[in-house]
N, C-alpha and C positions, 0 to 999 in steps of 0.2 A: 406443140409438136417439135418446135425448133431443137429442145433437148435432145429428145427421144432420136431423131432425125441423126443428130451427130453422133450419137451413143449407135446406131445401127452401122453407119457408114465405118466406125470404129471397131466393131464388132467383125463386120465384113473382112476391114484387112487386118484384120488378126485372125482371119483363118475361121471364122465362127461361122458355121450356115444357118443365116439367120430369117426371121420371116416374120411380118406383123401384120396383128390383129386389130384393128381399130374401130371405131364407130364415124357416120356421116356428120355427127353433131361437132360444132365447133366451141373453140368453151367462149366465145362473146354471140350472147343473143343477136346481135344484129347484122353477122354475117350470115351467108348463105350456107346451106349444109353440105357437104361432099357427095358428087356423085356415089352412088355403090356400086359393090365391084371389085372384082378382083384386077390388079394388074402392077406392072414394074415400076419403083422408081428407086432411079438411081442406081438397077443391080440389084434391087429390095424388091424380093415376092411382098406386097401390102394387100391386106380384104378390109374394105370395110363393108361395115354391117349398117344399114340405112337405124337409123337410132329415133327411139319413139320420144319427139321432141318435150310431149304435154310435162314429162315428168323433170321439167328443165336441167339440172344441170348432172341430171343423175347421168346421163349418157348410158343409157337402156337402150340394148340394140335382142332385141330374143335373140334373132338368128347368130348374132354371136356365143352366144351362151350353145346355141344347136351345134355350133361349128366345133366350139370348144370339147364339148360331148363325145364327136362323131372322131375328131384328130387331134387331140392331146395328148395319146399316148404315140404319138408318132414322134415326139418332142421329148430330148431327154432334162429337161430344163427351161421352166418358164418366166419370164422377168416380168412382174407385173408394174405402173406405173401411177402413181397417186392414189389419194384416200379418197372417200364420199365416193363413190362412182358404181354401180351397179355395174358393169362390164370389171371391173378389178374381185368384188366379192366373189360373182359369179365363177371369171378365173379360179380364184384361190379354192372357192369350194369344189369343184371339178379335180382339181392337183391337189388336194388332199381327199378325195374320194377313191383318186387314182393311184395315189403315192409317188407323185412326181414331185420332186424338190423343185422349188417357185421360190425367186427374193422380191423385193418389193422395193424400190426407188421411193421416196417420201416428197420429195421436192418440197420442203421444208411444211408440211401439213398439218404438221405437229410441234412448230415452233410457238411460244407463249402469242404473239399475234395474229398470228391462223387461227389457235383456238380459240381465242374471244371473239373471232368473227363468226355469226351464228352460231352461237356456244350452247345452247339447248338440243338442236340437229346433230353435233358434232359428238357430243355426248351420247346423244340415242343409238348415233352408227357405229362408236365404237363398243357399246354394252353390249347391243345386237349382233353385229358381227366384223368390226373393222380390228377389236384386238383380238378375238381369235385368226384373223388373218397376220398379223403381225405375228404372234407368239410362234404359229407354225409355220414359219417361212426360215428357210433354208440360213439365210441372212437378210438383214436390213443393208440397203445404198444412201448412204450420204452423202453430197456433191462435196462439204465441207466438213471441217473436224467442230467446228462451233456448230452447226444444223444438229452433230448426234449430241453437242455437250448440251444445248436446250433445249432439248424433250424430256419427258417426262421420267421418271426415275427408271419404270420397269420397263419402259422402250429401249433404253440404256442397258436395261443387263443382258437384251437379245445378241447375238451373233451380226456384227455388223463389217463390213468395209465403207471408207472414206474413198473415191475416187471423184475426182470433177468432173462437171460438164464438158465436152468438146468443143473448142475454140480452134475457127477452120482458118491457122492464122494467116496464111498464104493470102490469100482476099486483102489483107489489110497491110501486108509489108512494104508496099509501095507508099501508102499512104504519108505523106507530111513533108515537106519539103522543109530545111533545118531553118534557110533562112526567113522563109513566109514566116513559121510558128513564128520565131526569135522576135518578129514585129507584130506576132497576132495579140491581141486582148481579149479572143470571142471563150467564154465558157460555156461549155457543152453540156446539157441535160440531154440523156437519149433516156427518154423513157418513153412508155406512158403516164399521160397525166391521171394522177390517181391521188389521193390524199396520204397514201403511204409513205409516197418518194421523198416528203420532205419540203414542201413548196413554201409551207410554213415558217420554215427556215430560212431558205435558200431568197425570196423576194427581200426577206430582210436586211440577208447578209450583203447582196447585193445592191442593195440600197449605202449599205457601206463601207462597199467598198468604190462605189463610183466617186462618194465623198473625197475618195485621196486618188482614185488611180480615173478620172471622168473618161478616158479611152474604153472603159470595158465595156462587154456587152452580153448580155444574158441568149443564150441558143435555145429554146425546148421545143426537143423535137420529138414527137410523138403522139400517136392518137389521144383524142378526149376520152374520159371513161367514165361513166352515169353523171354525165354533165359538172364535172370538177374544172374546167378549164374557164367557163366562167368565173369562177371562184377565183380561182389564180389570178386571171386577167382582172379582177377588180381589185387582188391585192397588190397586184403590177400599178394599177392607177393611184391606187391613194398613196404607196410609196413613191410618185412623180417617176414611174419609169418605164413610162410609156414607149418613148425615143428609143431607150437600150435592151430592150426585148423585144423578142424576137420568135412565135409559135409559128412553127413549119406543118405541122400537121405528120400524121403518117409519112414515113417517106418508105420507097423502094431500098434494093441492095443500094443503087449509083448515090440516090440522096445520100442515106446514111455513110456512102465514101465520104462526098463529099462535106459533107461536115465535121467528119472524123479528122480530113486533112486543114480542113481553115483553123480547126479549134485550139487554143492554147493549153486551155485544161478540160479535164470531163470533170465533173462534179456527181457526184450520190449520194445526198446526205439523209437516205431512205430512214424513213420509222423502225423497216424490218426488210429485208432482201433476204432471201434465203440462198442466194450464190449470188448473183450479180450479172449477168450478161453481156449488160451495158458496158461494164467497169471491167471485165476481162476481153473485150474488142474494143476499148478505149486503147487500154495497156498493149494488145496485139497490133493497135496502129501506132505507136508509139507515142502517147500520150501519157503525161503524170494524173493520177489521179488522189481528187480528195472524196475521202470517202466517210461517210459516220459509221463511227462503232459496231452500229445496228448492224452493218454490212456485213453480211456470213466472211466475204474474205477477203475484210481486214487484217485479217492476222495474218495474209499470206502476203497484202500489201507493204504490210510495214517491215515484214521479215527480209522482203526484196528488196527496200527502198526504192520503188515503184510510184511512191504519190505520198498524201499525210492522211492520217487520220485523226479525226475531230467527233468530241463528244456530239450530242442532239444537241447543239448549241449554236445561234446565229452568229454571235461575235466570233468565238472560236471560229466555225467554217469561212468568215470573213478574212478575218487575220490569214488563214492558211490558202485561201485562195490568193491574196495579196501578194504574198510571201514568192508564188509561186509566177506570177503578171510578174516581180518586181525582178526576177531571177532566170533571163534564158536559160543560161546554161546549165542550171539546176534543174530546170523543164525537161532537158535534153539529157541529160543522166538519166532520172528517173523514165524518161521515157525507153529508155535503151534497157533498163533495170527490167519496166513492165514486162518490153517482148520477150527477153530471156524467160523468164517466170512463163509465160504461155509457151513457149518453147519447148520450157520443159515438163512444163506438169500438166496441160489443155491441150496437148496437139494428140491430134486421132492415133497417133500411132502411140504415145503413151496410156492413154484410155482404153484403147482395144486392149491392148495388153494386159493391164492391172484388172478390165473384167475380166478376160478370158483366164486368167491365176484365179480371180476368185472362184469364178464357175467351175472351175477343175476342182479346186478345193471342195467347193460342196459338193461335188460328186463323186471325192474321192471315197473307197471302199464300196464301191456300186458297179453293176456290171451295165456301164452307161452305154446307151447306144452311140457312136462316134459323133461330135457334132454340130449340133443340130441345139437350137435356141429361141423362144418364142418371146416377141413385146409383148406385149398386150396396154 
C-alpha cells in the first residue's frame, strides 16, 4: 500500500479528485485483515471491501466487484494496481464493459524474476485474462525505465509512461549529522529479509570487508519472511560475524529514522527490486548508496552519482562498500547527489504532476467528466 499511498497523496495535490477502492486482505498472511468500510484517510475517500481470504492471495472481495458495477461510471478514469489479483481483473473487466479508459501500474509483475516465481499460475492468469487486461488499457505505469525495458516483447509495444514511486522526502531531510556519519562504519540493509535482497552476497562481502576495515558493522533491518532470517543468521555464523551484525526486526517510521541517521552506507544488492524503496529513502536521507545491477534504479543511481553500482557479485559489492567506509567526503557528495535526485524526480509534487499529464493524455479527444480518478 506504501506506493499506492504516495501515488494518491500526489494525485491529490495536483488537483486530481481522487478516491480508492481496496480490499480488507493484506498481501502478508500473518497480518490481520483491515476493518471494512468506508472512511478518510489523509484527505482520501478509501472503501475497502472485506476480502474472501480461502482464495489467498487472490484478494477477492465480491462486493467490490458490486461497488465497481453500481459507481464506475461516475469515474472518468480508472488506475488499476498489480497482476494476479481478482479485485484488478474484475476492475478491468467492468471499464471495458463500460468503455472507461483504466491504466494499470505493474509494480514490476512482469520482470523475468516475478515470472519464474510460480510460473505455471502466472501463465494460466495471463492466457485467461491478465493480458487482455494489459492490451486494453489505456497505458501501462512504470515506476522505472529498466521495469518496461524487461518485460516481455509485446507488453513493450503497449502505450506506456515511466513515472516513479513517491518518496515523501521531507521525513528524511533532517536525517544525518555530517560529522557522526564521517565516523560511522554501520551499513544499512532496510529491507525485508527475503532471499531476493541478496543476503547471499552481501554476509560474504561483509565478511571482507571486516578483513581490512574491522570497525564495520552489518545493520538489517527488517521483518523475517517464510523463515529466511534463520538462513541469514546461520550464514552470519559460519562467516564468524556474529559480533558485527546486527537484526532489528521490523522497525516503526522513528526506528527506520533512526538507522537512516547512524548509517554510513545503505546497501541493496537485491537479485531483482523492481524500484527500490529502501534505496530511494536511503538517498532522501542523504546516504550514498551501493546497489546491484539487478536494481530497477541503478541507472538513475549512477547517472546522479548518488552511490556505486556493483554486478551480483560478493568481491565486487565488497570492494564498493570499502571504497565508500574508506572515503567521508565521498559519502557526503553522493549523499547530497542522492537527495537532489529525489528532489527532483520522487517528490509528490513531481509525481502528481507527470500522472495527472498522462491522465489528460489518455483522455484526450473524450468528452471527460472533470476530474475525477479511481485506485483500485
Amino acid at each position: 500500500m506504501t506506493a499506492v499511498e504516495g501515488m494518491l497523496h500526489a494525485l491529490a495535490g495536483a488537483g486530481v479528485d481522487v478516491e480508492l477502492f481496496t480490499t480488507t486482505q493484506r498481501s502478508r498472511s500473518d497480518l490481520p485483515a483491515i476493518a471494512s468500510g468506508r472512511r478518510d484517510v489523509d484527505g482520501v475517500p478509501v472503501s475497502y471491501f472485506r476480502s474472501v481470504h480461502r482464495l489467498g492471495r487472490a484478494f477477492y472481495a465480491p462486493a467490490l466487484g458490486r461497488a465497481l458495477r453500481a459507481h464506475a461510471e461516475a469515474f472518468d478514469l480508472v488506475h488499476l494496481h498489480m497482476l494476479w489479483t481478482a479485485a484488478g481483473i474484475v476492475a478491468a473487466r467492468h471499464c471495458q464493459a463500460r468503455g472507461i479508459p483504466y491504466v494499470v501500474t505493474l509494480h514490476g509483475a512482469l520482470n523475468p524474476w516475478a515470472l519464474r516465481q510460480r510460473s505455471l499460475e502466472k501463465r494460466v492468469f495471463l492466457a485467461v485474462a491478465e493480458r487482455r487486461s494489459l492490451e486494453r488499457a489505456a497505458f501501462l505505469h512504470f515506476t522505472t525505465a529498466a521495469e518496461q525495458e524487461e518485460t516481455p516483447a509485446w507488453v513493450r509495444m503497449r502505450p506506456a509512461v515511466v513515472v516513479p514511486d513517491v518518496v515523501e522526502a521531507e521525513q528524511f531531510l533532517s536525517l544525518g549529522d555530517e560529522a557522526d556519519r564521517a565516523r560511522s562504519f554501520e551499513v544499512l540493509l532496510l529491507s525485508r529479509i527475503h532471499p531476493v535482497k541478496g543476503f547471499d552476497l552481501l554476509v560474504p562481502a561483509m565478511k571482507r570487508v571486516r578483513e581490512h576495515e574491522p570497525r564495520a558493522r552489518l545493520v538489517i533491518a527488517g521483518p523475517d519472511e517464510g523463515g529466511h532470517r534463520a538462513v541469514v543468521e546461520r550464514q552470519v555464523a559460519e562467516a564468524g560475524l556474529q559480533g558485527a551484525v546486527t537484526f532489528t526486526g521490523l522497525l516503526d517510521a522513528q526506528g527506520r529514522a533512526r538507522a537512516l541517521a547512524r548509517a554510513a552506507v545503505l546497501a541493496a544488492p537485491s537479485h531483482q527490486e523492481n524500484f527500490g524503496m529502501s534505496v530511494a529513502e536511503g538517498m532522501a536521507a542523504g546516504l550514498p548508496v551501493v546497489v546491484s545491477d539487478r536494481v530497477n534504479l541503478a541507472r538513475e543511481v549512477q547517472r546522479a552519482s548518488a552511490g556505486e553500482v556493483v554486478p551480483l557479485d560478493a568481491g565486487a559489492l565488497a570492494e564498493a562498500i570499502l571504497r565508500l567506509l574508506r572515503d567521508p567526503s565521498r559519502r557526503t557528495a553522493m549523499g547530497a547527489a542522492g537527495r537532489r535526485l529525489v528532489a527532483d524526480r520522487f517528490s509528490t509534487t513531481a509525481v502528481g504532476r507527470a500522472l495527472r499529464a498522462a491522465y489528460a493524455s489518455a483522455l484526450s479527444g473524450r468528452a471527460a467528466r472533470t476530474g475525477h480518478a479511481e485506485a483500485s
